[in-house]
C-alpha positions in Angstrom: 22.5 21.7 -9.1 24.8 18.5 -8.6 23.7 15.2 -9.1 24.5 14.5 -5.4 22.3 17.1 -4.3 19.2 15.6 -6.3 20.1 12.3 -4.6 19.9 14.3 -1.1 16.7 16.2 -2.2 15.1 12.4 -3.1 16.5 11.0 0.0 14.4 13.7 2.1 11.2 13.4 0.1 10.9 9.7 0.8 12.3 9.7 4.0 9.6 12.2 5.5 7.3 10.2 3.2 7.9 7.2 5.5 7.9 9.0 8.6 4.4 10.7 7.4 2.6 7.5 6.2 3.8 4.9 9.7 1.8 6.0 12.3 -1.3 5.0 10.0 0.8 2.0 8.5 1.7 0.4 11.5 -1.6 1.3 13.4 -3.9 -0.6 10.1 -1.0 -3.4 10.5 -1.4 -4.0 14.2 -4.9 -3.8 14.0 -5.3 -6.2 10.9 -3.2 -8.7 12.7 -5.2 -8.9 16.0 -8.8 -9.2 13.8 -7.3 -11.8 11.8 -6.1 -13.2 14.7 -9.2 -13.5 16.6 -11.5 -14.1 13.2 -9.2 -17.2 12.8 -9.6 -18.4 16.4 -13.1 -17.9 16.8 -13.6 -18.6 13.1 -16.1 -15.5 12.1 -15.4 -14.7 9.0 -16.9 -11.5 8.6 -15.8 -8.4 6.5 -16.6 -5.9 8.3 -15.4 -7.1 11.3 -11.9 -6.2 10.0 -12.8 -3.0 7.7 -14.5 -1.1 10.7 -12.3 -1.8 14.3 -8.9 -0.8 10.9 -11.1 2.7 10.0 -11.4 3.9 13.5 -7.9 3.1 14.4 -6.5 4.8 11.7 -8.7 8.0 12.3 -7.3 7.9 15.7 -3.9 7.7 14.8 -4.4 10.4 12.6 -6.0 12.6 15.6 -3.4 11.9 17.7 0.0 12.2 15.4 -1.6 14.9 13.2 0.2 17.4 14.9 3.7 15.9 14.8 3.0 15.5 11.0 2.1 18.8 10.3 5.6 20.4 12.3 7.6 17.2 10.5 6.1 18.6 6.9 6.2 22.4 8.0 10.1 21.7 8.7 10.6 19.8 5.3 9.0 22.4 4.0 10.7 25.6 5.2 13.9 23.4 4.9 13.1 23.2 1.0 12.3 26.7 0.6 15.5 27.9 2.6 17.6 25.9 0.6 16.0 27.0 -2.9 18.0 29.7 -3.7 21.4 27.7 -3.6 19.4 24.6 -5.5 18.7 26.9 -8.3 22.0 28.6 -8.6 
């Protein structure tokens, strides 16, 4: 196994890393910033206000993009394993 190919093997892993963890990300971050902004204009500070509305939201983004992820990581996945025998050599 090359160096280069190590470098390609990382490259994957974080790169399906990303796409795995921004449906959540970017759901919690769109959220957050619409609670702040209305806690700052109505000027409620309140924690739960922001912890509840940002725990549903991600629970539904994981409902609804659970599936993608589970093909995107069953690819990466057989991808790996198909490419084992040539990683090993």
């Amino acid at each position: 196994m090359t160096d280069t190919m190590i470098v390609e093997l990382g490259l994957q892993a974080m790169t399906i890393a990303a796409k795995m963890a921004a449906p959540v990300l970017l759901t919690a971050l769109g959220v957050g910033f619409t609670i702040s902004l209305f806690q700052s204009v109505t000027q409620i500070q309140e924690a739960t206000l922001a912890f509840v509305p940002k725990a549903a939201a991600c629970g539904a983004a994981l409902l609804f993009s659970g599936n993608w992820m589970l093909h995107e990581m069953v690819g990466y996945t057989e991808q790996l394993f198909a490419k084992l025998p040539m990683l090993l050599s």
